[in-house]
PyMOL Python script that loads the backbone (N, CA, C, O; Angstrom):
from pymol import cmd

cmd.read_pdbstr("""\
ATOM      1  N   UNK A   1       4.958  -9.473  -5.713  1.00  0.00           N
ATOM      2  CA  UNK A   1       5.439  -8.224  -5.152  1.00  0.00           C
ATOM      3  C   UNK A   1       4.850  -8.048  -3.755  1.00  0.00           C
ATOM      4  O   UNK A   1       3.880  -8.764  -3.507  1.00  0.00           O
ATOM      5  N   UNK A   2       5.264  -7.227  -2.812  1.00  0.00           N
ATOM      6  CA  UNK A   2       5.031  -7.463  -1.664  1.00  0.00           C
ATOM      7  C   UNK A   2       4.995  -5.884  -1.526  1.00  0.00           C
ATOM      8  O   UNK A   2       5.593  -5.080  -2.241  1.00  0.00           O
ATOM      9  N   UNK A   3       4.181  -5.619  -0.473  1.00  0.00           N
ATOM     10  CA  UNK A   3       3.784  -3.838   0.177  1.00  0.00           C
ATOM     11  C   UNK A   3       4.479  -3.822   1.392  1.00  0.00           C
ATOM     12  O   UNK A   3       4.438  -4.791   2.149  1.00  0.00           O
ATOM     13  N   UNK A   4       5.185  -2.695   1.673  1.00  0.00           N
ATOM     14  CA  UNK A   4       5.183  -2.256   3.038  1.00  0.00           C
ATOM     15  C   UNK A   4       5.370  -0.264   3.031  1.00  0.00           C
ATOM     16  O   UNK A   4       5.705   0.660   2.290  1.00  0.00           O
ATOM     17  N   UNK A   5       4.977  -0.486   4.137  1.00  0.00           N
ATOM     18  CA  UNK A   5       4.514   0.954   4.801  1.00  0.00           C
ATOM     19  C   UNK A   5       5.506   1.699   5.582  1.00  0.00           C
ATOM     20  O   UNK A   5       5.685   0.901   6.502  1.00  0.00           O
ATOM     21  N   UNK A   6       6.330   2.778   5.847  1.00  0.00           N
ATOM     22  CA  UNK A   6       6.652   3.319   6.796  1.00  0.00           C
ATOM     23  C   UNK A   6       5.646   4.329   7.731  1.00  0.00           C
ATOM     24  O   UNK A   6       5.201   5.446   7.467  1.00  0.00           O
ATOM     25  N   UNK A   7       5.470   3.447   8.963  1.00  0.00           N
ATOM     26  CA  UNK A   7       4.063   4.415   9.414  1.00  0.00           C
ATOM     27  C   UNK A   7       4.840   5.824  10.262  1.00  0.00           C
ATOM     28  O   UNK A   7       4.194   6.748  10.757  1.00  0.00           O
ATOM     29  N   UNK A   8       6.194   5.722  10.276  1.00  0.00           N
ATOM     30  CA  UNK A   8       6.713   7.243  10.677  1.00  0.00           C
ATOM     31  C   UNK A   8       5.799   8.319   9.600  1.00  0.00           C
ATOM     32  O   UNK A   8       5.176   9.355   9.832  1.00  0.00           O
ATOM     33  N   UNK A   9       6.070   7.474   8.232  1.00  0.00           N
ATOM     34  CA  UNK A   9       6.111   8.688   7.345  1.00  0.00           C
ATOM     35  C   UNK A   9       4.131   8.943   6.666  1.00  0.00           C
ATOM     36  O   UNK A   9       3.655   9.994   6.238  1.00  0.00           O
ATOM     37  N   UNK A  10       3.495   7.731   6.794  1.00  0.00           N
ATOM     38  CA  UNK A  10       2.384   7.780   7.078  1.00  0.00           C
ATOM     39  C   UNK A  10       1.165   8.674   7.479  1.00  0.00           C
ATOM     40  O   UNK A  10       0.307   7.978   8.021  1.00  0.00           O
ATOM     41  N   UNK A  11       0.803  10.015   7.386  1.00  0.00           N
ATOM     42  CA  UNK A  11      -0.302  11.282   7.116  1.00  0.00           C
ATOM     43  C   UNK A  11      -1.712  10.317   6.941  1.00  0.00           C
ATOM     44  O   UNK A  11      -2.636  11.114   7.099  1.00  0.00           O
ATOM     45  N   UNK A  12      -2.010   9.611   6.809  1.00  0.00           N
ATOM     46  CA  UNK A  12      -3.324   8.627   6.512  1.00  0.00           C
ATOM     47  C   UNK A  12      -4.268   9.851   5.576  1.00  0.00           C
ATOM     48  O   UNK A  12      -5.455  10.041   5.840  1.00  0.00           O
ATOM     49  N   UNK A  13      -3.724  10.430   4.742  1.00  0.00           N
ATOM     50  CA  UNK A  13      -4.737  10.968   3.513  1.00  0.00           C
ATOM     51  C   UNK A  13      -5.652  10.195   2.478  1.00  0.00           C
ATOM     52  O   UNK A  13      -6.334  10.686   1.578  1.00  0.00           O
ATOM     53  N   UNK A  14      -5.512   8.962   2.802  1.00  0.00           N
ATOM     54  CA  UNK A  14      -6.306   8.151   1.770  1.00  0.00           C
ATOM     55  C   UNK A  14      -6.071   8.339   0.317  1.00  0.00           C
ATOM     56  O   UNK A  14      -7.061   8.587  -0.370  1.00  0.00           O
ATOM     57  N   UNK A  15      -5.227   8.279  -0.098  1.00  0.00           N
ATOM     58  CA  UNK A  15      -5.062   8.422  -1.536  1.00  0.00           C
ATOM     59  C   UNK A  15      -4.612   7.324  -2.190  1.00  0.00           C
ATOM     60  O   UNK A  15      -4.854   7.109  -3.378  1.00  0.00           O
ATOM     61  N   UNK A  16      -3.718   6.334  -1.208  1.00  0.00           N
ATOM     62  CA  UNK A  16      -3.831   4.909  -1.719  1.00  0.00           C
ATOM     63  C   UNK A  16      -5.135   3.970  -1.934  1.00  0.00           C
ATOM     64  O   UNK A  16      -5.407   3.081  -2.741  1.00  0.00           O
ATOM     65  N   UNK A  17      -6.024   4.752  -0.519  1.00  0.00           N
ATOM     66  CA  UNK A  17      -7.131   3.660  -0.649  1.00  0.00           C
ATOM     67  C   UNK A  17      -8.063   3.873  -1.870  1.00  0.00           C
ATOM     68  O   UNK A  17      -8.884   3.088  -2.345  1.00  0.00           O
ATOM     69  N   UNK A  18      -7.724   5.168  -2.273  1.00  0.00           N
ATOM     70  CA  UNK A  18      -8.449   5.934  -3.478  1.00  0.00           C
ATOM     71  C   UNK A  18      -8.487   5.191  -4.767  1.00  0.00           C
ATOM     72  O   UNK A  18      -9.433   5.141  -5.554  1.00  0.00           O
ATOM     73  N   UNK A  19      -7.192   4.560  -4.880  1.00  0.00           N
ATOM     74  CA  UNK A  19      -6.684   4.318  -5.811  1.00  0.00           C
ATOM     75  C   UNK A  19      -6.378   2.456  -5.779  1.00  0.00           C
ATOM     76  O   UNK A  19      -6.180   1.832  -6.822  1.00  0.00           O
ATOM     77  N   UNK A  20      -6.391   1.930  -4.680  1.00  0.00           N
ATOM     78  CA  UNK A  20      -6.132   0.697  -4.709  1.00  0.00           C
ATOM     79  C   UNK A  20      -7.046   0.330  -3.296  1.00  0.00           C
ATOM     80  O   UNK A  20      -6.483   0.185  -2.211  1.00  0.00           O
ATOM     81  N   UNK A  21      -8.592   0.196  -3.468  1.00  0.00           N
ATOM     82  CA  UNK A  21      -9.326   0.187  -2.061  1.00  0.00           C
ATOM     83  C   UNK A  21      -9.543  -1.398  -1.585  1.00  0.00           C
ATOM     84  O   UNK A  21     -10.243  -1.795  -0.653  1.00  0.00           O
ATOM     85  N   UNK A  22      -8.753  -2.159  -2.483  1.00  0.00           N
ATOM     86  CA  UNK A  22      -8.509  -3.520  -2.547  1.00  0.00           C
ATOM     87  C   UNK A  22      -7.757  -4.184  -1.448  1.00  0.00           C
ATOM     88  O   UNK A  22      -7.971  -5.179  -0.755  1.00  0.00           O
ATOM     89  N   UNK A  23      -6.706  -3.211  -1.526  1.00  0.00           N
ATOM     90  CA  UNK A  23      -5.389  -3.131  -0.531  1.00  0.00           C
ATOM     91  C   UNK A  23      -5.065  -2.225   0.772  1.00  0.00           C
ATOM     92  O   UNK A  23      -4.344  -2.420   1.750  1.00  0.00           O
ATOM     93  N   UNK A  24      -5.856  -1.210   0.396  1.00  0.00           N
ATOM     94  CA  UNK A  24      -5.319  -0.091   1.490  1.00  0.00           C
ATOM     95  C   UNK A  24      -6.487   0.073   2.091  1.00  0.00           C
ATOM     96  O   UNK A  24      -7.404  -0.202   1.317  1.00  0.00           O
ATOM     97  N   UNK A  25      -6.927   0.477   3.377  1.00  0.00           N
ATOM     98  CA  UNK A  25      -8.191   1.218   3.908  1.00  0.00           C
ATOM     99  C   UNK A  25      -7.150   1.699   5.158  1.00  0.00           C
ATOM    100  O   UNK A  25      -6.299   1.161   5.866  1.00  0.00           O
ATOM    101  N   UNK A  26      -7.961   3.528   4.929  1.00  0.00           N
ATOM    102  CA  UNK A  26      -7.580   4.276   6.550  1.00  0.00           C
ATOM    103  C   UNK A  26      -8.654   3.867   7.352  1.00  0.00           C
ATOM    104  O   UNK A  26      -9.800   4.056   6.946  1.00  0.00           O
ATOM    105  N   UNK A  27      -8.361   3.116   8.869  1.00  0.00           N
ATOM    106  CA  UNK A  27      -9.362   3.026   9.591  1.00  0.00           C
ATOM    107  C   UNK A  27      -9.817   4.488  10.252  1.00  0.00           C
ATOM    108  O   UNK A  27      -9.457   5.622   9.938  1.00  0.00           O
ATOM    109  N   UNK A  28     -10.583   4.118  11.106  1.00  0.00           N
ATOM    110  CA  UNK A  28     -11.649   4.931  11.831  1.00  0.00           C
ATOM    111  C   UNK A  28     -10.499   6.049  12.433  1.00  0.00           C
ATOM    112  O   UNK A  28     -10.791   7.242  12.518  1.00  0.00           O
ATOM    113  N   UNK A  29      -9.204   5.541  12.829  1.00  0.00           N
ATOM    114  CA  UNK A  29      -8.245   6.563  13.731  1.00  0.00           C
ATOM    115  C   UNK A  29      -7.643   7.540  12.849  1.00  0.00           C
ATOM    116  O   UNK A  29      -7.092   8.569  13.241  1.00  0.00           O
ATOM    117  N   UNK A  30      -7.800   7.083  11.325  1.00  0.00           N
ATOM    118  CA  UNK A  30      -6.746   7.948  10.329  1.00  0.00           C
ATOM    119  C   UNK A  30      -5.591   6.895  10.006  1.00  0.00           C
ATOM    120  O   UNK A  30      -5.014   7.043   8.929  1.00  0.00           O
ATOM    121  N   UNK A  31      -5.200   5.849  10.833  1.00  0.00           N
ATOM    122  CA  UNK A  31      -4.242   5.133  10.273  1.00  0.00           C
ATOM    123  C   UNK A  31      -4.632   4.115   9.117  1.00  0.00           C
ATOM    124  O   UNK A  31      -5.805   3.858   8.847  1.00  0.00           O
ATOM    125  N   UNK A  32      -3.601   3.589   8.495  1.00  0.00           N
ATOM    126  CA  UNK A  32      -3.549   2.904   7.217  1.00  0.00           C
ATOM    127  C   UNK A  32      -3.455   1.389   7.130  1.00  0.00           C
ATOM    128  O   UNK A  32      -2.380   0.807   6.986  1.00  0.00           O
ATOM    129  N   UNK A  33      -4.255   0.973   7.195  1.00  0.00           N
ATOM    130  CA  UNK A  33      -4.278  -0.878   7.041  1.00  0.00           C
ATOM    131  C   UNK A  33      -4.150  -0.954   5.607  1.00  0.00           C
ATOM    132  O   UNK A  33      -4.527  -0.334   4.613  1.00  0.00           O
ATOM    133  N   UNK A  34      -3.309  -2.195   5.975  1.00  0.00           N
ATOM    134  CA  UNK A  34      -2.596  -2.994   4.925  1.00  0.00           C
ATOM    135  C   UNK A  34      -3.607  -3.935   4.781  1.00  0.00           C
ATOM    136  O   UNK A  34      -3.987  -4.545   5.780  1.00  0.00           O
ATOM    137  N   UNK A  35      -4.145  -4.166   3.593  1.00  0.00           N
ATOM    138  CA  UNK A  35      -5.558  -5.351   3.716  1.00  0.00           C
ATOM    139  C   UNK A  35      -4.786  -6.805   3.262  1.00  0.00           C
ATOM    140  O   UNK A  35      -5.253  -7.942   3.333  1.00  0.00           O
ATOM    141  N   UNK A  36      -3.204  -6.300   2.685  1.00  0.00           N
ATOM    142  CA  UNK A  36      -2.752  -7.912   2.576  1.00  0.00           C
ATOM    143  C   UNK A  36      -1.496  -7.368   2.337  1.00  0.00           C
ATOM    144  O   UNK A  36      -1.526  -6.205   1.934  1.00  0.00           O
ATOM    145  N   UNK A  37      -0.675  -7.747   2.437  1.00  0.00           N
ATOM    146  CA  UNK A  37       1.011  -7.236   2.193  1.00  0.00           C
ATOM    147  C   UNK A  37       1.733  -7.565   0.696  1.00  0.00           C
ATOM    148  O   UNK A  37       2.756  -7.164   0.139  1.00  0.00           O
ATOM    149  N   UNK A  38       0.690  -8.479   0.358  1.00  0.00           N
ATOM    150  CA  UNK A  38       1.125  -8.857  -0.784  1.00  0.00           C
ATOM    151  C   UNK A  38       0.297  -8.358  -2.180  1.00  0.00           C
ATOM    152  O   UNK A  38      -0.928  -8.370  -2.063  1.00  0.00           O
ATOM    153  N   UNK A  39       0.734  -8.007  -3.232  1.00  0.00           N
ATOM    154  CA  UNK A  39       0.008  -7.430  -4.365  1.00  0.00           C
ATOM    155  C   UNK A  39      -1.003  -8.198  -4.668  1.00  0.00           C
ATOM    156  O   UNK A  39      -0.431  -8.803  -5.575  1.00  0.00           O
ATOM    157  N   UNK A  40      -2.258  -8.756  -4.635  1.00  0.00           N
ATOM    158  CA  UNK A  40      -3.070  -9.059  -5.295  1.00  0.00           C
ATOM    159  C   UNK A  40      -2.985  -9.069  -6.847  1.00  0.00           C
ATOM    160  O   UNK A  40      -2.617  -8.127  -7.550  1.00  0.00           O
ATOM    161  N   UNK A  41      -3.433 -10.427  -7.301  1.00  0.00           N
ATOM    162  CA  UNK A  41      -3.454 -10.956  -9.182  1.00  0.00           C
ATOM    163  C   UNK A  41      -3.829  -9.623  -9.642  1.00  0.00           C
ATOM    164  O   UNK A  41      -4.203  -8.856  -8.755  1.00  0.00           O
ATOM    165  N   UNK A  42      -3.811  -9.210 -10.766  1.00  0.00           N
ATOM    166  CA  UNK A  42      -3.807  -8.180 -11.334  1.00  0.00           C
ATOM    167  C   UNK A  42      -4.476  -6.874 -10.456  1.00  0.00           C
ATOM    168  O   UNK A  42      -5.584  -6.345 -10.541  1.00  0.00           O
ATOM    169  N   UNK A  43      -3.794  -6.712  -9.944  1.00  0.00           N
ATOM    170  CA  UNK A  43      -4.193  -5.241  -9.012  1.00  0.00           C
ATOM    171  C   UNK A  43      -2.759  -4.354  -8.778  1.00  0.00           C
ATOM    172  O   UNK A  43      -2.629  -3.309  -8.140  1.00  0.00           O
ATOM    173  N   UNK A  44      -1.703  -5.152  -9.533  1.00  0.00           N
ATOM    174  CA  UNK A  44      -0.278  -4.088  -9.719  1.00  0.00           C
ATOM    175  C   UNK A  44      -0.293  -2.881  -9.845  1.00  0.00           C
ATOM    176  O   UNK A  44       0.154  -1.980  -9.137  1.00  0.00           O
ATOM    177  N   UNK A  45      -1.011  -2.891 -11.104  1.00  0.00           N
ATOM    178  CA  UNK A  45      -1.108  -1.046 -11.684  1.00  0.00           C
ATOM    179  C   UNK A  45      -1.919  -0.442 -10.817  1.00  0.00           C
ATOM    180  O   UNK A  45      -1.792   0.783 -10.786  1.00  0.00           O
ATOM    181  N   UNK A  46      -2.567  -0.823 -10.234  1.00  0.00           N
ATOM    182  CA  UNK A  46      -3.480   0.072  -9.171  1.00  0.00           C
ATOM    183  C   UNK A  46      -2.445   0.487  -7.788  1.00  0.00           C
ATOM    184  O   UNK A  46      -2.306   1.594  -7.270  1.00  0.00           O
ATOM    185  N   UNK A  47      -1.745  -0.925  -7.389  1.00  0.00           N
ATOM    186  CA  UNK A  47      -1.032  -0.385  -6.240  1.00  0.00           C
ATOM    187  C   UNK A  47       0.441   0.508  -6.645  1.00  0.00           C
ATOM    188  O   UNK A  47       1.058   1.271  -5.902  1.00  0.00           O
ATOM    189  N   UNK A  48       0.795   0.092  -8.220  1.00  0.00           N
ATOM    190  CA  UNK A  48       1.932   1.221  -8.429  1.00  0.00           C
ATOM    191  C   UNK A  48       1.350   2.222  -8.160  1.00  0.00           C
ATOM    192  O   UNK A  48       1.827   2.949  -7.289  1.00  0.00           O
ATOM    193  N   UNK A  49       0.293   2.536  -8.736  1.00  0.00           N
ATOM    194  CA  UNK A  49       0.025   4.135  -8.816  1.00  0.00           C
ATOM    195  C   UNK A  49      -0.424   4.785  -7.522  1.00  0.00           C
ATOM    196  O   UNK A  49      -0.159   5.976  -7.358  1.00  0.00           O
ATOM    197  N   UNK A  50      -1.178   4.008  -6.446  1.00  0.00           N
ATOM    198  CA  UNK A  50      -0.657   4.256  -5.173  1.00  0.00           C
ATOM    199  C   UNK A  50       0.488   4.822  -4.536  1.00  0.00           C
ATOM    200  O   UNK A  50       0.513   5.949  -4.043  1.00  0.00           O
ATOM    201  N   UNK A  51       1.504   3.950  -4.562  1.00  0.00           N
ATOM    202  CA  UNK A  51       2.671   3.854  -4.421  1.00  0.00           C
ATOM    203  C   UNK A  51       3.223   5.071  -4.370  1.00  0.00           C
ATOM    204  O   UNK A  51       3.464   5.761  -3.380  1.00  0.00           O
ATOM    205  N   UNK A  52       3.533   5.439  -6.287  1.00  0.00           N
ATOM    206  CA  UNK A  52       3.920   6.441  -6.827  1.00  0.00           C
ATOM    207  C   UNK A  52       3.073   8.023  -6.076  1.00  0.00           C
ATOM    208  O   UNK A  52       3.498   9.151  -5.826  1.00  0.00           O
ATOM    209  N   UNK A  53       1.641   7.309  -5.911  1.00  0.00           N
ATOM    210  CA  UNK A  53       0.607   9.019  -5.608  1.00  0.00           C
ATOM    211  C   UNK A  53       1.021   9.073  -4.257  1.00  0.00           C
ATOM    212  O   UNK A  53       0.419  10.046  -3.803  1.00  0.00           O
ATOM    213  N   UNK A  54       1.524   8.712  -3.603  1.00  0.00           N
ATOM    214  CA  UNK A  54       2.125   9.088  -1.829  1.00  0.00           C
ATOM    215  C   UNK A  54       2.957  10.119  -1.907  1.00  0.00           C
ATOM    216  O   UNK A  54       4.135  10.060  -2.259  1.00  0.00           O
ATOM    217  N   UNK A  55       2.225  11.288  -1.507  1.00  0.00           N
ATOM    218  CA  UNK A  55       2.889  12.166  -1.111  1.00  0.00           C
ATOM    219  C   UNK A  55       4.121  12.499  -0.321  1.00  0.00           C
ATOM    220  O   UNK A  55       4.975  13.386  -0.328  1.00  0.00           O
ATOM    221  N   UNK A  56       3.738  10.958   0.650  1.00  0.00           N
ATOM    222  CA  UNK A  56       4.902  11.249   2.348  1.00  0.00           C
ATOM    223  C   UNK A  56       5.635  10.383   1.734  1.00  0.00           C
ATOM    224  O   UNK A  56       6.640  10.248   2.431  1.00  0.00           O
ATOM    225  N   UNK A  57       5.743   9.344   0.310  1.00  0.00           N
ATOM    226  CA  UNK A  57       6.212   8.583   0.085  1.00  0.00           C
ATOM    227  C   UNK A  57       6.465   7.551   1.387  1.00  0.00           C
ATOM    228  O   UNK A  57       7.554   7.135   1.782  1.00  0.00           O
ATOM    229  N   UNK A  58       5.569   7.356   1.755  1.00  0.00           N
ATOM    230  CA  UNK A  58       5.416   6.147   3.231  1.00  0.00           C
ATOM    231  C   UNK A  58       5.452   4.418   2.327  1.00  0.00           C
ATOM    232  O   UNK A  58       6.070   3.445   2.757  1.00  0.00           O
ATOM    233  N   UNK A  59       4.845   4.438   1.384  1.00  0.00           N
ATOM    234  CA  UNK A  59       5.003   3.488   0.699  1.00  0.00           C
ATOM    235  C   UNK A  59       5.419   2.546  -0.311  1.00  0.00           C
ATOM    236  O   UNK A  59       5.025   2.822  -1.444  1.00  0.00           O
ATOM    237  N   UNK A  60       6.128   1.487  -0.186  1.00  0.00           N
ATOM    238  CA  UNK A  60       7.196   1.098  -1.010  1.00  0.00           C
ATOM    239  C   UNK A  60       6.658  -0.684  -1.753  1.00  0.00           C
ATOM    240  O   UNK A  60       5.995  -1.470  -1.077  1.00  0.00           O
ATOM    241  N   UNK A  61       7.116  -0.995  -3.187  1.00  0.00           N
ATOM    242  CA  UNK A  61       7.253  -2.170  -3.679  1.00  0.00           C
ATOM    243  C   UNK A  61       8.078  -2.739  -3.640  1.00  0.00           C
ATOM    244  O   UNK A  61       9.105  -2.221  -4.079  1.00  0.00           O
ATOM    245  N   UNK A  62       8.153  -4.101  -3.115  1.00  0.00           N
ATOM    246  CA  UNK A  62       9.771  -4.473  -3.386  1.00  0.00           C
ATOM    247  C   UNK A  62       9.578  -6.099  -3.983  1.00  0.00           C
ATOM    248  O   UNK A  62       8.454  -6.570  -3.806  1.00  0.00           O
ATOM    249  N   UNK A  63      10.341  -6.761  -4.501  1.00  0.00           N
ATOM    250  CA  UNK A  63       9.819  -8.303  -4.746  1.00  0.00           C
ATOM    251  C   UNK A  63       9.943  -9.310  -3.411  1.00  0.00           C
ATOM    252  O   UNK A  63      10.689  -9.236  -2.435  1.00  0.00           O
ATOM    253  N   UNK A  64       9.229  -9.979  -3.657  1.00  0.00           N
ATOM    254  CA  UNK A  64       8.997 -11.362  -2.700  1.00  0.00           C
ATOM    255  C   UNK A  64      10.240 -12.364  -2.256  1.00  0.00           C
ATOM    256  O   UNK A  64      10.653 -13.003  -3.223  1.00  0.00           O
ATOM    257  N   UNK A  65      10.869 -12.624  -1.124  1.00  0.00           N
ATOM    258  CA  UNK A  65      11.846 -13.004  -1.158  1.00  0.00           C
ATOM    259  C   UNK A  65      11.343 -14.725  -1.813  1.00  0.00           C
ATOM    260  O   UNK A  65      10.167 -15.081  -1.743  1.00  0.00           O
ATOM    261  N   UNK A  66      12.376 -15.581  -2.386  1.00  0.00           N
ATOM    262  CA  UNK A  66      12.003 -16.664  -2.701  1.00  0.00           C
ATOM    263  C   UNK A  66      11.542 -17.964  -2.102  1.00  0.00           C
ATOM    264  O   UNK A  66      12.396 -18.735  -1.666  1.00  0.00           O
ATOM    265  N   UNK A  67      10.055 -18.327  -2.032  1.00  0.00           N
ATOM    266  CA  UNK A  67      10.259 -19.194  -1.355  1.00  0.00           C
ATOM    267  C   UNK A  67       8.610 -18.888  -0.400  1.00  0.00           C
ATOM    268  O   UNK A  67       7.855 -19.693   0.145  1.00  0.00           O
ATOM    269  N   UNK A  68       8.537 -17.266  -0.541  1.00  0.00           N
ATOM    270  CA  UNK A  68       7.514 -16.605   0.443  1.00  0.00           C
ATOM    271  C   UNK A  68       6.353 -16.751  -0.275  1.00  0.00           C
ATOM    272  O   UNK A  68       6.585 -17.232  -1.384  1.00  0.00           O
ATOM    273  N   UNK A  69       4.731 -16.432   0.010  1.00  0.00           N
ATOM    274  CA  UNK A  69       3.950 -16.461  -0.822  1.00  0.00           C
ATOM    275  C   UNK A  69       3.787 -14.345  -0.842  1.00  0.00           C
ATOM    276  O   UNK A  69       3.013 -13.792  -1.624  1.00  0.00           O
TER     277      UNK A  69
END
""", "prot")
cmd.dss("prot")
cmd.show_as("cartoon", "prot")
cmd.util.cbc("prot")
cmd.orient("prot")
């Protein structure tokens, strides 16, 4: 599964990193780094529930096109 961000919609509240600090960190400005774009081995349920806890809904799952890592 693969992460991406809409940083229009993006508020940097930290509630992903809350919840998946594996994947997400707000830097020093308030914005939201992606620590890898791709889901990490069992760290799914952590980034669904990320996902799902976005308020601005800035953040989305989608699958891996074939072929990609």
């Amino acid at each position: 599964m693969k992460i991406s961000v809409d940083r229009t919609k993006c508020t940097g509240l930290g509630i992903c990193e809350s919840l998946a600090p594996d994947v997400f960190e707000i830097d020093d400005n308030g914005d939201l780094v992606l620590k890898t774009d791709t889901v990490p081995e069992g760290q799914l349920a952590d980034v669904e529930a990320a996902v799902e806890g976005c308020p601005t809904e800035a953040l989305r799952l989608h699958q891996a096109e074939p072929g990609s890592a």
